[in-house]
C-alpha positions in Angstrom: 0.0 0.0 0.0 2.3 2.8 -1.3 1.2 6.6 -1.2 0.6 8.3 -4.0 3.3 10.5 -3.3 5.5 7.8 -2.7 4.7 6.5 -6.0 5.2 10.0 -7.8 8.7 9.4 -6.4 9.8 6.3 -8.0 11.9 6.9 -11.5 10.3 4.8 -13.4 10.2 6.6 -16.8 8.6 4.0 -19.4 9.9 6.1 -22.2 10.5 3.5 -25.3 13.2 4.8 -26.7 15.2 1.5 -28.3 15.4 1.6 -32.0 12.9 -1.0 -33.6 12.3 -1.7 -37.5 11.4 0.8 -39.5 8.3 -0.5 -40.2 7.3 -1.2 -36.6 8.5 2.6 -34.8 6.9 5.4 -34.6 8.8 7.5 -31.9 7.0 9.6 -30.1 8.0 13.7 -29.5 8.9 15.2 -25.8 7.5 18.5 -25.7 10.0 20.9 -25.3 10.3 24.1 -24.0 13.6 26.3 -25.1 14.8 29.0 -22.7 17.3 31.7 -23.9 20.5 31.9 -22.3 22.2 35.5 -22.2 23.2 37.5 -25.3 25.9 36.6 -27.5 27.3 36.2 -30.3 27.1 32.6 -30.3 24.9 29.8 -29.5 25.4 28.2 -25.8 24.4 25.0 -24.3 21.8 24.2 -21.6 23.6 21.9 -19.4 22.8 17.9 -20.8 21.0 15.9 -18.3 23.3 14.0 -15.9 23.1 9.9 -15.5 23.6 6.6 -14.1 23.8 2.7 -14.4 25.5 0.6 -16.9 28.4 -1.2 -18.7 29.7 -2.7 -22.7 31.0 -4.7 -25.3 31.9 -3.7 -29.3 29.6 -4.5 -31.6 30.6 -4.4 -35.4 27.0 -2.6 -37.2 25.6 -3.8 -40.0 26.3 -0.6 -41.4 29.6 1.5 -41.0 29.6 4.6 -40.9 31.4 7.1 -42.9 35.4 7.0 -40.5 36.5 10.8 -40.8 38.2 12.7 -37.8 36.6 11.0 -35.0 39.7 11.0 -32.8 42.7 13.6 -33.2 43.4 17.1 -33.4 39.4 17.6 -34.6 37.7 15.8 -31.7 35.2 17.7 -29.8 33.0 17.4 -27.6 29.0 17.5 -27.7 28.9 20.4 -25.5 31.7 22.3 -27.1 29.5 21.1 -30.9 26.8 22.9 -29.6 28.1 26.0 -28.6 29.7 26.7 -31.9 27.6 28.3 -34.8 27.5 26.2 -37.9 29.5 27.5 -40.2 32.7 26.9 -37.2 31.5 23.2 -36.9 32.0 23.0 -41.0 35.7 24.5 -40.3 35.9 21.5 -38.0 35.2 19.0 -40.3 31.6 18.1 -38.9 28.4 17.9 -40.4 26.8 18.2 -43.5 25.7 21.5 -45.1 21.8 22.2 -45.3 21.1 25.9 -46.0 17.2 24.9 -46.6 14.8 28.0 -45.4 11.2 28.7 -45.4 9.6 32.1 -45.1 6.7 32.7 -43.0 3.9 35.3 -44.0 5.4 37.9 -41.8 8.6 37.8 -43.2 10.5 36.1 -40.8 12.7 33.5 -42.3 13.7 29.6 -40.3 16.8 28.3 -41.9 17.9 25.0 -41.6 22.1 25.3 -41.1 22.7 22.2 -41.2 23.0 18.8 -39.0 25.7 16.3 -37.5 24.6 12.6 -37.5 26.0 9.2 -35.5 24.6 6.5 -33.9 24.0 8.4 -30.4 21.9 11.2 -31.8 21.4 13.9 -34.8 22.4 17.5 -33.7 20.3 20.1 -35.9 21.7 23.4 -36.1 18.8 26.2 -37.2 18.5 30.0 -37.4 15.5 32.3 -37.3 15.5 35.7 -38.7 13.4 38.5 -38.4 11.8 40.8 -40.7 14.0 43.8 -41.1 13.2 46.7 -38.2 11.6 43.4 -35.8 13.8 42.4 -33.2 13.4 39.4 -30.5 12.4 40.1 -26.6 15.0 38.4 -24.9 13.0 38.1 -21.7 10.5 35.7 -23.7 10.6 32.5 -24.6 11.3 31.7 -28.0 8.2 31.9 -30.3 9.2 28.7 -32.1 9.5 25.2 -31.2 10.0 21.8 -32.6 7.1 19.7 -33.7 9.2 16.5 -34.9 12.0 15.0 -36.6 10.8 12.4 -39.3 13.1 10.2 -41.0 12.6 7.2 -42.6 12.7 5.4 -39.8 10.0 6.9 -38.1 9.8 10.3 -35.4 12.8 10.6 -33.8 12.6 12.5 -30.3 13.5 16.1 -29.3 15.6 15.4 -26.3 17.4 19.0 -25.9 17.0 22.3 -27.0 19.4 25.7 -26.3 20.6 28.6 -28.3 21.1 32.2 -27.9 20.3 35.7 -29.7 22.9 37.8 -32.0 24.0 41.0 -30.4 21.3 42.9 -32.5 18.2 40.6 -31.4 17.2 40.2 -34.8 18.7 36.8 -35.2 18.0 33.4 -33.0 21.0 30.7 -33.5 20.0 27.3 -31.9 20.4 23.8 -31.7 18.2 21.0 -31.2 19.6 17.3 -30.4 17.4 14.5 -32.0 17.1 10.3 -31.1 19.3 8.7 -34.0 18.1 8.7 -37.6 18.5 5.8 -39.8 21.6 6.1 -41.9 19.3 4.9 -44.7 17.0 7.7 -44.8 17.7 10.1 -48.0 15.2 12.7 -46.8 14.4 14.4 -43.2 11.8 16.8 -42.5 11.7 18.7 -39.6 8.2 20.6 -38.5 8.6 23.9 -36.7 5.6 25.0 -34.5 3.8 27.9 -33.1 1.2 29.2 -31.1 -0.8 32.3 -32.5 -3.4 32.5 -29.9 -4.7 29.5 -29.6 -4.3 28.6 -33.3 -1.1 25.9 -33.4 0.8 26.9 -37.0 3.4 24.4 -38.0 6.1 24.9 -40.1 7.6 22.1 -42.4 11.3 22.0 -44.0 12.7 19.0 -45.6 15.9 18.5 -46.9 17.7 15.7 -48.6 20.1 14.0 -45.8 24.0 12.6 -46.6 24.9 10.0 -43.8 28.5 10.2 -45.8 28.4 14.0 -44.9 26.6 14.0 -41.8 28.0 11.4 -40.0 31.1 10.6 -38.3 32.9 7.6 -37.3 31.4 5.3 -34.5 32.9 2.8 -32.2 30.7 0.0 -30.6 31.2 -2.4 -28.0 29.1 -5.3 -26.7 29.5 -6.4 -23.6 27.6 -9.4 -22.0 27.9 -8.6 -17.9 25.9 -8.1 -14.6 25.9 -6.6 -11.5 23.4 -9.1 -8.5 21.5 -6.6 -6.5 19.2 -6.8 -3.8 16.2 -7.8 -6.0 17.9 -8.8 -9.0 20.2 -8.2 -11.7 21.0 -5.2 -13.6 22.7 -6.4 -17.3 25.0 -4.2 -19.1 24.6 -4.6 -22.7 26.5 -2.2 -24.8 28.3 1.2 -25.6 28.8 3.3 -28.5 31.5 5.8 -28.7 30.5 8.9 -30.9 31.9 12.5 -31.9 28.3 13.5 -29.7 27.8 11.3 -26.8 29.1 7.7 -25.4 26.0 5.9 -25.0 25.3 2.6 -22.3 22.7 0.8 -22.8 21.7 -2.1 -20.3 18.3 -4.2 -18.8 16.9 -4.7 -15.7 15.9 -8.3 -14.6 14.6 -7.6 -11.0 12.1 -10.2 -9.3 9.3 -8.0 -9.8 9.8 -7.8 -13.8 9.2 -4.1 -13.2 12.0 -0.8 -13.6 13.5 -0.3 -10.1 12.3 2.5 -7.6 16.1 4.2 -8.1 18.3 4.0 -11.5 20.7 4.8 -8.6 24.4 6.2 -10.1 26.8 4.3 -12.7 30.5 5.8 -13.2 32.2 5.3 -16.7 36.3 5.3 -16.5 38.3 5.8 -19.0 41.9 5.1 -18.6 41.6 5.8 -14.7 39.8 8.9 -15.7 36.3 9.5 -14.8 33.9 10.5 -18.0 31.6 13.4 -17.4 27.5 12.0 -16.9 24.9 13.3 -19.2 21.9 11.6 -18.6 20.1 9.2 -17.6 16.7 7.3 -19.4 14.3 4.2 -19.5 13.5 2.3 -22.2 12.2 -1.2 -23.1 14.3 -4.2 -24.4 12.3 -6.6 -26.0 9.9 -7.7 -22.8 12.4 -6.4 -20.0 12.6 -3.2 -18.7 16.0 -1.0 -20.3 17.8 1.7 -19.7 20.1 4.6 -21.7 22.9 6.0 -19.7 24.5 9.2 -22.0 28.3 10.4 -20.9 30.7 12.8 -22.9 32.5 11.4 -25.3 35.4 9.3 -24.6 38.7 11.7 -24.7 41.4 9.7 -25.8 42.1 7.6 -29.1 44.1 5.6 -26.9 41.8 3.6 -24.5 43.9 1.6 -22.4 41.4 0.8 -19.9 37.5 1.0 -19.1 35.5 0.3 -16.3 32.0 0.5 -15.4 31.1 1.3 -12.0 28.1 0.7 -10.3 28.4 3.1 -7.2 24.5 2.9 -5.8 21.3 1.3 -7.0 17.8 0.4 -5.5 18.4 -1.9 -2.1 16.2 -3.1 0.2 16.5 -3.8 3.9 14.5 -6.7 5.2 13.7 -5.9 9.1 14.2 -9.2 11.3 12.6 -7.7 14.4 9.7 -5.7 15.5 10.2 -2.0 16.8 10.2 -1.4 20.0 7.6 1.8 20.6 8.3 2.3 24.2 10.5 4.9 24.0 9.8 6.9 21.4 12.9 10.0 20.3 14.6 11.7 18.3 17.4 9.3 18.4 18.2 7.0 15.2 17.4 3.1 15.3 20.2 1.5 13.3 19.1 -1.2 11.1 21.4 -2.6 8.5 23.3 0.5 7.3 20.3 2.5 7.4 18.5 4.7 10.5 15.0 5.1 11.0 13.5 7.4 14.3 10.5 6.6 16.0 9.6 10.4 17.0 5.9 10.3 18.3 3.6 8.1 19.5 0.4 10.0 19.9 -2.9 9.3 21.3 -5.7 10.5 19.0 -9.6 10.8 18.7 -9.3 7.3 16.6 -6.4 5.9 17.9 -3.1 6.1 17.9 -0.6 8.3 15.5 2.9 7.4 15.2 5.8 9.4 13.9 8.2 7.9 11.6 11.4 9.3 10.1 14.0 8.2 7.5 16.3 9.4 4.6 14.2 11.0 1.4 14.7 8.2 -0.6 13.9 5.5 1.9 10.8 4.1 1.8 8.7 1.9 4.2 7.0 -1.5 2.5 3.7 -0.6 3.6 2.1 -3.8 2.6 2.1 -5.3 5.6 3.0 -2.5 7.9 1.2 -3.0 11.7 1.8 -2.5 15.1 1.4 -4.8 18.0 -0.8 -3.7 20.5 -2.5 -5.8 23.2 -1.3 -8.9 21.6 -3.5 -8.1 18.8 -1.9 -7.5 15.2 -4.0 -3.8 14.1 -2.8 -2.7 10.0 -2.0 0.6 9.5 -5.1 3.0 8.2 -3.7 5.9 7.1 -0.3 7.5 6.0 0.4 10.9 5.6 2.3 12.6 2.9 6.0 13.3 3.9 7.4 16.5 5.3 10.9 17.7 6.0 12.6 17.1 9.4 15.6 19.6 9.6 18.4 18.2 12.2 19.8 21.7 12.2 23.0 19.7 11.4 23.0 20.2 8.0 20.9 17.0 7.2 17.0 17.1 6.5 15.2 13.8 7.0 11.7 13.4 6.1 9.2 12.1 8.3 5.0 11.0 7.7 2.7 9.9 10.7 1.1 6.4 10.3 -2.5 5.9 11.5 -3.7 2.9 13.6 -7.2 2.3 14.7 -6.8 0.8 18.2 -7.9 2.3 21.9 -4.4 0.5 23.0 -1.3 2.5 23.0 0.8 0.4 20.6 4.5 -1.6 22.0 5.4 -2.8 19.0 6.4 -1.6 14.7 5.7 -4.7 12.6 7.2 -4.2 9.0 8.9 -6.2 6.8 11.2 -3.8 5.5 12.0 -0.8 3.4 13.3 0.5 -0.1 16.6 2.5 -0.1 19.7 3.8 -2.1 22.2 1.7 -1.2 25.5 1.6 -2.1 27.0 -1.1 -4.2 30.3 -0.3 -5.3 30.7 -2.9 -8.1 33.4 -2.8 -11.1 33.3 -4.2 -14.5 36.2 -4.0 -16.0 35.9 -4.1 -19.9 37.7 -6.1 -22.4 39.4 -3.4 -25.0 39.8 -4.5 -28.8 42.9 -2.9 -30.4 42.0 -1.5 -33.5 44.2 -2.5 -36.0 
């Protein structure tokens, strides 16, 4: 018997976001909402989300992409892609050249730049320009938005959005980053949207795509391991290296078939060095429960060494032995590596309240939560939502009163146990293929 809010708390994002036959996917758009940074010259990034969970092995694709640049002098970063304007990503020797616009009936014109393509993710690089004498109001959102991606494969998600105005306002220079495309497709179209009122206007542009432009060289390893956990397994399937993001992907086979309450926190290493965390997001594998995990890109054309480290994960703490309620404090009760407090036990109109505190992410199994009183076994009737519990140390726990409906005081906490983020600590070290 979980609370709602309890419930609102567990990351269990059933986004399906594995790449299935053409024929079979149509990926579904995440609405996004762009926010302007300050002014400059130059595009900047909004900060990629952060991640956790997974491991490898390299995979040869069935199709190989065009091998220009990836590692050496040219290699840069997704973060450092974005914040560059197009035509200093070309200098780079990224991306293939687009230059397809479409004028709207007020005269402002969306331009298409042009895109960089792998097997991570498409980055599409876009302007918008305002009729001569308009200019933009920096303290408003940005009028225009994405609709889709469509490629032959199917809708490929927005998953970021950022940019920034020219000095003069009359120009906006962003960059939005995409799910993969097929490398098959020969056409993409993107659809630009926007509200007038309460009218929705979209705006489509396609252009013919060039995977031997757009795209650069990919590495992919496959790795067959696993990490036990409390109340399962989690499986680390594979990486891909990119010139935009190292992607991990991975599968959860926990004994409730179901995604786990915490992702919890998974550290890539690259020759002893720890690769920055992006992101962090579920998918499905077949009939089992996935997951994405996006870091930077790998560094070094020199890999030596990689490791996959899973620091913490969803636990859970079986309790042996009833709580005593006798004397209730503000003092923790140690049990496993994990503290609970008994703060209150409070006579009410209906019964009895008690008071019950614990880490944010630590969560009672309510299921069978009861106290003893009288020798007679009485089930919990109510939980409230949580609130914050400041120790004035630093630390805020969280603490929610639990209901009983009996006239005698209680002497005993019956439950079985709780959820938790526990720490795991575990290495997989993973085999490295020389290239020749």
């Amino acid at each position: 018997m979980r609370t709602i809010e309890e419930k609102l708390q567990e990351h269990k994002q059933n986004m399906n976001i594995i790449q299935a036959p053409p024929e079979l996917e149509d990926r579904l758009r995440n609405a996004l909402q762009q926010v302007p940074t300050k002014k400059k010259s130059k595009p900047r990034a909004v900060a990629w989300v952060a991640a956790i969970a997974a491991a490898v092995v390299l995979l040869a694709g069935t199709y190989q992409y065009p091998a220009f640049a990836y590692y050496g002098g040219k290699l840069l970063s997704s973060m450092e892609l974005s914040s560059l304007s197009f035509s200093d990503v070309v200098d780079h020797g990224y991306g293939q050249t687009v230059e397809k616009s479409k004028t709207l009936d007020d005269g402002t014109v969306i331009t298409i730049e042009g895109v960089i393509a792998d097997d991570n993710a498409l980055l599409l690089y876009y302007t918008v320009d305002l009729p001569e004498g308009s200019v933009f109001n920096v303290d408003e959102s940005i009028r225009f938005g994405i609709d889709k991606l469509h490629s032959f494969q199917g809708n490929s998600n927005v998953r970021e959005g950022y940019g920034n105005y020219s000095d003069d306002r009359t120009r906006f220079m962003g960059v939005y980053k995409f799910g993969p495309v097929s490398p098959f497709s020969r056409t993409l179209t993107v659809t630009f949207d926007e509200w007038k009122g309460k009218e929705r206007l979209l705006y489509p542009i396609s252009f013919k795509y060039d995977a031997n432009k757009a795209m650069n060289s990919i590495i992919k390893e496959k790795l067959t391991a696993s990490v036990p956990v409390d109340q399962g397994t989690v499986h680390y399937d594979a990486i891909t290296a990119s010139p935009t993001s190292t992607i991990i992907k991975g599968h959860y086979e926990l004994d409730n078939g179901e995604f786990p309450r915490f992702m919890g926190k998974t550290k890539l290493y690259v020759n002893g060095t720890e690769v920055g965390a992006r992101g962090g997001r579920s998918s499905n594998t077949g009939d089992k429960p996935g997951f994405e995990l996006e870091y930077d890109i790998i560094p070094t054309d020199k890999v030596e060494s990689m490791q996959i480290v899973l620091e913490n994960f969803s636990g859970y703490q079986k309790v042996e032995e009833p709580i005593s309620l006798a004397s209730p404090s503000d003092r923790s009760i140690l049990i496993g590596n994990e503290k609970l407090w008994i703060r209150s036990v409070t006579r009410t109109g209906t019964g009895y309240d008690i008071v019950i505190a614990r880490k944010q992410f630590t969560f009672l199994d309510t299921d069978t939560l009861a106290v003893e009183a009288g020798g007679i076994t009485v089930p919990v009737s109510n939980i409230t939502q949580s609130r914050p519990w400041d120790l004035k140390n630093g630390n805020i726990m969280w603490e929610q009163t639990y209901s009983f409906n009996t006239d005698v005081k209680p002497e005993k906490l019956m439950v079985d146990g709780f959820d938790y983020i526990k720490t795991y600590n575990k290495t997989i070290t993973v085999p490295i293929k020389k290239n020749e």
